[in-house]
N, C-alpha and C positions, 0 to 999 in steps of 0.2 A: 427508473430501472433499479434492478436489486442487483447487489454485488457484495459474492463472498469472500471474505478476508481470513484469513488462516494466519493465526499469529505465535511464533513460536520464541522461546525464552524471554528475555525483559520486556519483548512487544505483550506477550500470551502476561505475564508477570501483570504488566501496566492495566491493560484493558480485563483481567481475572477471569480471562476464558479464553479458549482456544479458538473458536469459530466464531464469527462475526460478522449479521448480513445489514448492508448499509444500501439508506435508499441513496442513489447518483443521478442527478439533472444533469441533462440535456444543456450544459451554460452554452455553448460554442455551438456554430453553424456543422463542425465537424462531424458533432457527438462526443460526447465524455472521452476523456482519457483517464490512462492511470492515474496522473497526475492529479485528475480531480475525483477521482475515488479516493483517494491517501486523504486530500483535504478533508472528504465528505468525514471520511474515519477520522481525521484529527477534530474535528465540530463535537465527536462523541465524545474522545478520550482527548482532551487538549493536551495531558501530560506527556504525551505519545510527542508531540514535535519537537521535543528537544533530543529525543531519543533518532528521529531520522530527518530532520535537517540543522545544516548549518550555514550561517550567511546566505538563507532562503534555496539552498543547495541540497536534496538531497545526499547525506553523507555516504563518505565511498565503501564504509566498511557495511552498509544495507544490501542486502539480497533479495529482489523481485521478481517471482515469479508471476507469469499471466498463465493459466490454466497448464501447469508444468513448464514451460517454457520461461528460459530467464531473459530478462529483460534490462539493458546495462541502464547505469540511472541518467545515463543523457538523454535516452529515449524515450523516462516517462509522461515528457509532455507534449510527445507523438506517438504515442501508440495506442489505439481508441480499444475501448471496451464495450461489453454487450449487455443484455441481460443473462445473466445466471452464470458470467464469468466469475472466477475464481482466484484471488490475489493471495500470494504468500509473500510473507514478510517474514526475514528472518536474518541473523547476524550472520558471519563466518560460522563454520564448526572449526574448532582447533582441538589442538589434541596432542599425545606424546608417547 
């Protein structure tokens, strides 16, 4: 199945484009998750995992969205995905 990735600031920076469609297997009797959509996306961009985990964790300061909806990072490796779902990744906004 295909899965779009929307990448903004040093993700968009890493991968040198904003939008990004990656093929996702089926590993699990479940069906994909986020979780292994992120993987499928780091197989592209390897440079991308240091950038969103640490100690094989998801870091806390990551923002996921599934088809606008945020998704806290404990739940990436339950919350399944479809074809022609849509993942955003992106840091905090900060600001002053």
């Amino acid at each position: 199945m295909k899965i779009r990735f929307r990448l903004f600031a040093n993700f968009r920076e890493a991968a040198k484009q904003k939008d990004v469609e990656i093929a996702v297997s089926d590993a699990t009797d479940g069906g994909a998750t986020i979780s292994d959509a992120i993987k499928a996306l780091l197989a592209r961009y390897p440079a991308m995992e240091t950038m969103l985990y640490q100690d094989g964790h998801l870091k806390q300061y990551v923002n996921v969205l599934l088809n606008g909806q945020t998704v806290k990072g404990d739940q990436i490796a339950s919350v399944n995905v479809k074809e022609g779902d849509e993942i955003a990744l992106f840091p905090p906004v900060s600001g002053g």
